[in-house]
MARPA-975870 format. One line per field, with one value per residue: residue in three letters; x, y, z of N, C-alpha, C in turn. Coordinates in Angstrom, 1 decimal, always signed. Example, Ala and Ser with C-alpha at 12.3 -4.5 7.8 and 13.67 -1.06 7.14 Angstrom:
2
res	c(ALA; SER);
n_xx	c(+13.2; +12.8);
n_yy	c(-5.7; -2.2);
n_zz	c(+7.8; +7.1);
ca_xx	c(+12.3; +13.7);
ca_yy	c(-4.5; -1.1);
ca_zz	c(+7.8; +7.1);
c_xx	c(+13.2; +12.9);
c_yy	c(-3.3; +0.0);
c_zz	c(+7.8; +7.9);
END
This chain:
111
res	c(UNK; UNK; UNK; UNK; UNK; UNK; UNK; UNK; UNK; UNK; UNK; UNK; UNK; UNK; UNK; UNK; UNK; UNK; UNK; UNK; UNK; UNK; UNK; UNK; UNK; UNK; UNK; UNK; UNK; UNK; UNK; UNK; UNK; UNK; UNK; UNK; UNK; UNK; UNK; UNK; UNK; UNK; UNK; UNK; UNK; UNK; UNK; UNK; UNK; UNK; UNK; UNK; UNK; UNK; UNK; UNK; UNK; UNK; UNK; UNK; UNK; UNK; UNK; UNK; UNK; UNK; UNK; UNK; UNK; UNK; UNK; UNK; UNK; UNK; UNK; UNK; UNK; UNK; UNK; UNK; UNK; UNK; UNK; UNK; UNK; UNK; UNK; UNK; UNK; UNK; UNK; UNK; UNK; UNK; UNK; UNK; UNK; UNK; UNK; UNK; UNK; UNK; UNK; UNK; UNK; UNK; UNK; UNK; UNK; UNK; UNK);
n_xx	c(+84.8; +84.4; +82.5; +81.8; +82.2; +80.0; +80.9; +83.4; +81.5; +80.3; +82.1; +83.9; +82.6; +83.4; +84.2; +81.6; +80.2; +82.0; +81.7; +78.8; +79.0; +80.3; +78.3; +76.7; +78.0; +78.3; +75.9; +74.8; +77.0; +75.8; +73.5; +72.0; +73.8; +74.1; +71.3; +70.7; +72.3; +71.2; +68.6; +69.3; +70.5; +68.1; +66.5; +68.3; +67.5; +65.0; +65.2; +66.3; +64.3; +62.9; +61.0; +61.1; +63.2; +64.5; +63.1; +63.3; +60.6; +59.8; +58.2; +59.6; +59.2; +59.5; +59.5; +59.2; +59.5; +57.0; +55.6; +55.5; +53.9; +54.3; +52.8; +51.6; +53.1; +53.4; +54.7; +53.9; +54.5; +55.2; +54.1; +53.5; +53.6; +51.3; +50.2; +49.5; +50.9; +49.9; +52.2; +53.4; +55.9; +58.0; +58.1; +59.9; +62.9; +64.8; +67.1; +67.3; +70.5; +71.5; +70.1; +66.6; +66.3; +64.6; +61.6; +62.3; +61.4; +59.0; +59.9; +59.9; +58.4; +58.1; +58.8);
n_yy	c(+222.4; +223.9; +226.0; +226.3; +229.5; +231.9; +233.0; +231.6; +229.7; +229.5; +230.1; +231.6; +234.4; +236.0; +233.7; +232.7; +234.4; +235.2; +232.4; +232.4; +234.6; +233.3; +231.8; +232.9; +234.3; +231.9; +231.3; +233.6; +232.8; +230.3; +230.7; +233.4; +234.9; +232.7; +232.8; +236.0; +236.2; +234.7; +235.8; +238.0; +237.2; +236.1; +238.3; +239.5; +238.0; +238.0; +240.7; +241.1; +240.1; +239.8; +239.9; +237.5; +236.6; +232.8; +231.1; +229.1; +228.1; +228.3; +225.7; +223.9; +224.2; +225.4; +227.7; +230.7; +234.1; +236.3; +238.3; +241.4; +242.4; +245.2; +245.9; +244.4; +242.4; +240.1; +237.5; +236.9; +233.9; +231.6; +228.5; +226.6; +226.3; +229.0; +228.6; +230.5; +231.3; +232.8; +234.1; +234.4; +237.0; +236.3; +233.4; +232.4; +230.7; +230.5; +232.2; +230.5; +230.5; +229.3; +227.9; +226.2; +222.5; +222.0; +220.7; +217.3; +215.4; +213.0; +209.6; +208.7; +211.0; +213.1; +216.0);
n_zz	c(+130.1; +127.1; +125.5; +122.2; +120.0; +118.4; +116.2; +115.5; +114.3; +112.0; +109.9; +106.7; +105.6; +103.2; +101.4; +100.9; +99.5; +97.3; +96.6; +95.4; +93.2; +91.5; +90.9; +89.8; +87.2; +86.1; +85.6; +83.7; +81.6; +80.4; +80.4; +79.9; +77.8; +75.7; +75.0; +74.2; +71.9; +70.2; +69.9; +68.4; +66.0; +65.4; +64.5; +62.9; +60.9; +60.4; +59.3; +57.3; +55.2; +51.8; +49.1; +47.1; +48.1; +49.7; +51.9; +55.2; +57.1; +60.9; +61.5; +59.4; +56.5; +53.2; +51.7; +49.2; +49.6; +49.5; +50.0; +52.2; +55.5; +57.4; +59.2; +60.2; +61.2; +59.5; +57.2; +53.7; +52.0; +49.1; +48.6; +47.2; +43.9; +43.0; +45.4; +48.3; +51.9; +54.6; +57.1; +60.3; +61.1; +62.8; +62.8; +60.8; +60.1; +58.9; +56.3; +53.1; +51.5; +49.5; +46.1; +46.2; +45.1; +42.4; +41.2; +40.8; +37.2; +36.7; +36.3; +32.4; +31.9; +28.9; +27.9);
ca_xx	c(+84.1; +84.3; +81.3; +82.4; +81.9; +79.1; +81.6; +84.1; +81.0; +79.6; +82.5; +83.9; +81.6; +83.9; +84.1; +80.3; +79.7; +82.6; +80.7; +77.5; +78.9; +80.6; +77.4; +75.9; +78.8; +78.2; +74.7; +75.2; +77.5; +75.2; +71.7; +71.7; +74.2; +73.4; +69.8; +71.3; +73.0; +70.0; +67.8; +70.2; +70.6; +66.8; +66.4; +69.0; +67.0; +63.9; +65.3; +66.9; +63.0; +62.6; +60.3; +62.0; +64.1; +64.0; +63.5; +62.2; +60.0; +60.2; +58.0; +60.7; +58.6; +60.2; +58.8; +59.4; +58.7; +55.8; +54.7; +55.4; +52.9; +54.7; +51.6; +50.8; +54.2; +53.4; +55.2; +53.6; +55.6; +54.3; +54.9; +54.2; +53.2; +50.0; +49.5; +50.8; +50.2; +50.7; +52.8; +53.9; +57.3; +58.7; +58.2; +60.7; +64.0; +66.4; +67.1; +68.4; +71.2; +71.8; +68.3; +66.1; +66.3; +64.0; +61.1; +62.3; +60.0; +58.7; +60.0; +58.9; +57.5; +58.8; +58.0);
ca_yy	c(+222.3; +225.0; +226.3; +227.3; +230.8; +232.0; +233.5; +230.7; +228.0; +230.9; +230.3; +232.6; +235.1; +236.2; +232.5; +232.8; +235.9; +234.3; +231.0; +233.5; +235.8; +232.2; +230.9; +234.0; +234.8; +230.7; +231.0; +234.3; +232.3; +229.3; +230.5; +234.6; +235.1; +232.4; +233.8; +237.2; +235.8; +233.8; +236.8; +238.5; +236.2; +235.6; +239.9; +240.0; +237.0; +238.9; +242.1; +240.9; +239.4; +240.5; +239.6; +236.8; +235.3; +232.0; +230.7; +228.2; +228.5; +226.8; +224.3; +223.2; +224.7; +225.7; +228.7; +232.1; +235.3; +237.0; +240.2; +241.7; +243.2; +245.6; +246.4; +243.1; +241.9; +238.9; +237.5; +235.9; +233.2; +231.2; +227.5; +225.6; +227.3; +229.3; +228.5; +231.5; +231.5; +234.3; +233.6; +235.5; +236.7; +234.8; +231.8; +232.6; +230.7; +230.9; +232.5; +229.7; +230.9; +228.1; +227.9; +225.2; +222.1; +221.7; +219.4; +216.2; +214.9; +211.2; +208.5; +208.6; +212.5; +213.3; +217.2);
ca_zz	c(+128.9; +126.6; +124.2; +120.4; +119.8; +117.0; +114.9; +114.9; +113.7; +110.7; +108.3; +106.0; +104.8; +101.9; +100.4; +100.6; +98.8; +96.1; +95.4; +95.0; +92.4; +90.4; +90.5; +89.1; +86.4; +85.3; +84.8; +82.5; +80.2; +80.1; +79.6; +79.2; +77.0; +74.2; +74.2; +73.5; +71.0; +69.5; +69.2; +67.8; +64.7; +64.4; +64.3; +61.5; +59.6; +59.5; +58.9; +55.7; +54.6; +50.8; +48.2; +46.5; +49.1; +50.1; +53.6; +55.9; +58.9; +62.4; +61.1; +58.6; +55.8; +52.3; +50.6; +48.7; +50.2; +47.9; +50.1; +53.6; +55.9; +58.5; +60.2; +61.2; +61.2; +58.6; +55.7; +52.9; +51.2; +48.4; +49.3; +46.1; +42.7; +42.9; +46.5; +49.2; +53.0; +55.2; +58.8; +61.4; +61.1; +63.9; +62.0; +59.6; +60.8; +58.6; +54.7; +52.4; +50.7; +47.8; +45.7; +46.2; +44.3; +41.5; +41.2; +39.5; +37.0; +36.7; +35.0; +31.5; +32.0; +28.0; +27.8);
c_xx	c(+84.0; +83.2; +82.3; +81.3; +81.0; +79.9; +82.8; +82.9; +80.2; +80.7; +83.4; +83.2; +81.9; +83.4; +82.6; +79.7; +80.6; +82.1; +79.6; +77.6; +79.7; +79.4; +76.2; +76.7; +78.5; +76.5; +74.5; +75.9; +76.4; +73.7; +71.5; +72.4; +74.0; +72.4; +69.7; +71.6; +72.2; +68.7; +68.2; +69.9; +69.1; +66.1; +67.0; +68.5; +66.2; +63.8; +66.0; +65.9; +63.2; +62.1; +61.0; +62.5; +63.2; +63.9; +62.6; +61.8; +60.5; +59.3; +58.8; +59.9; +59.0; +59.3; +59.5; +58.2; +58.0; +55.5; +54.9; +54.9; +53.5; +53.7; +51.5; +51.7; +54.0; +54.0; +53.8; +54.7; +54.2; +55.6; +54.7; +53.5; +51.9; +49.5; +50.6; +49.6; +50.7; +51.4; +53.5; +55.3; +58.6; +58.9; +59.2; +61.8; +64.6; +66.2; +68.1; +69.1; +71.4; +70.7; +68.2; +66.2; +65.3; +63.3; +61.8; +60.9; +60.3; +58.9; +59.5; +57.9; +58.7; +58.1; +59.0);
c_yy	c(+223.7; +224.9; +227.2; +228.6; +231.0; +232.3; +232.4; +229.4; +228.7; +230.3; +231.7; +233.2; +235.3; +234.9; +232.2; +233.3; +235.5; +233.7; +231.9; +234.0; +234.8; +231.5; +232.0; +234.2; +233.4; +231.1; +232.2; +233.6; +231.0; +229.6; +232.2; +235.0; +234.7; +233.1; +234.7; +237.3; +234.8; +234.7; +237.7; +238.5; +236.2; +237.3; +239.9; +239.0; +237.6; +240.4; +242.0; +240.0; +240.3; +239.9; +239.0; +235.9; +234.2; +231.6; +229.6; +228.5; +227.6; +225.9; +223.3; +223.6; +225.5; +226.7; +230.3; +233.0; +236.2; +238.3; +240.2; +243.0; +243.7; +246.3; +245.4; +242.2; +240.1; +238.8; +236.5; +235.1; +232.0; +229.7; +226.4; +226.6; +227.3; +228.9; +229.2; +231.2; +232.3; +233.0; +234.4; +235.6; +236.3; +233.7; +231.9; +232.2; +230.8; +231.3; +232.0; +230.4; +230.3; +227.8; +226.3; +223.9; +222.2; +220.6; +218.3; +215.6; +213.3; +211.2; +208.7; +209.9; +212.8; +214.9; +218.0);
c_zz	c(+128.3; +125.2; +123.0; +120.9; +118.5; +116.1; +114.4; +113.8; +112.5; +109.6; +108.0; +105.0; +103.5; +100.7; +100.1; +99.6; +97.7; +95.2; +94.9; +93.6; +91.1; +89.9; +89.5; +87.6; +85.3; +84.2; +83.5; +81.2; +80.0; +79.5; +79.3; +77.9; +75.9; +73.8; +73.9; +71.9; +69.8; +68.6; +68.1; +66.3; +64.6; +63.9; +63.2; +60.6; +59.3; +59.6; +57.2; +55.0; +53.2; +49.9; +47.1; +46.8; +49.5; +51.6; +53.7; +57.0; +60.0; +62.0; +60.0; +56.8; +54.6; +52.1; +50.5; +49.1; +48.6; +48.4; +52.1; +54.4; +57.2; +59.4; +61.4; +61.5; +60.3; +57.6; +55.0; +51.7; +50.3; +48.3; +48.4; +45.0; +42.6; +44.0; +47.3; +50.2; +53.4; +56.8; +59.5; +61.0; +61.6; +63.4; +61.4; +60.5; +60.5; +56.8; +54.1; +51.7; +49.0; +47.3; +45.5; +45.0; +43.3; +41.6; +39.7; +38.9; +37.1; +36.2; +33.5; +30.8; +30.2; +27.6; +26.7);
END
């Protein structure tokens, strides 16, 4: 009767230390890299904030930028005529390029 040896029932260490450094190199492209790549893009949205532009927030929220507070890192955007709210500048997701439609009027509106 012969007993296996500890080193024959171990494996190869190399093929260990392999899968290790594929499973490391995957999850870099899957979850660190986008998010690099996310902040990225939302740094160069509110760094090009300017009094005027249009944007929407993460709540999906249309409005023109009126005034920005780099103290407190807020924008104020003014979200229908003669009504402005302030919001953090995180909120801000993206700066529409093509300007906002225009309110249609009602039926019948003869001005």
């Amino acid at each position: 009767m012969s007993v296996p040896l500890a080193a024959e029932s171990q494996g190869n260490p190399l093929g260990s230390l392999l899968f290790l450094v594929v499973i490391v190199a995957a999850l870099y492209f899957v979850m660190i890299r986008p998010g690099r790549k996310r902040m990225q893009h939302m740094q160069a949205v509110q760094s090009s904030l300017a009094p005027g532009r249009e944007v929407i927030t993460t709540a999906g929220l249309y409005g023109t930028v009126t005034g920005l507070d780099e103290d407190n890192g807020t924008v104020t955007l003014e979200i229908a005529p003669g009504v402005a709210a302030k919001f953090a500048r995180g909120a801000v997701m993206k700066v529409v390029d093509e300007p906002l439609p225009e309110a249609i009027d009602a039926p019948g509106d003869d001005e």
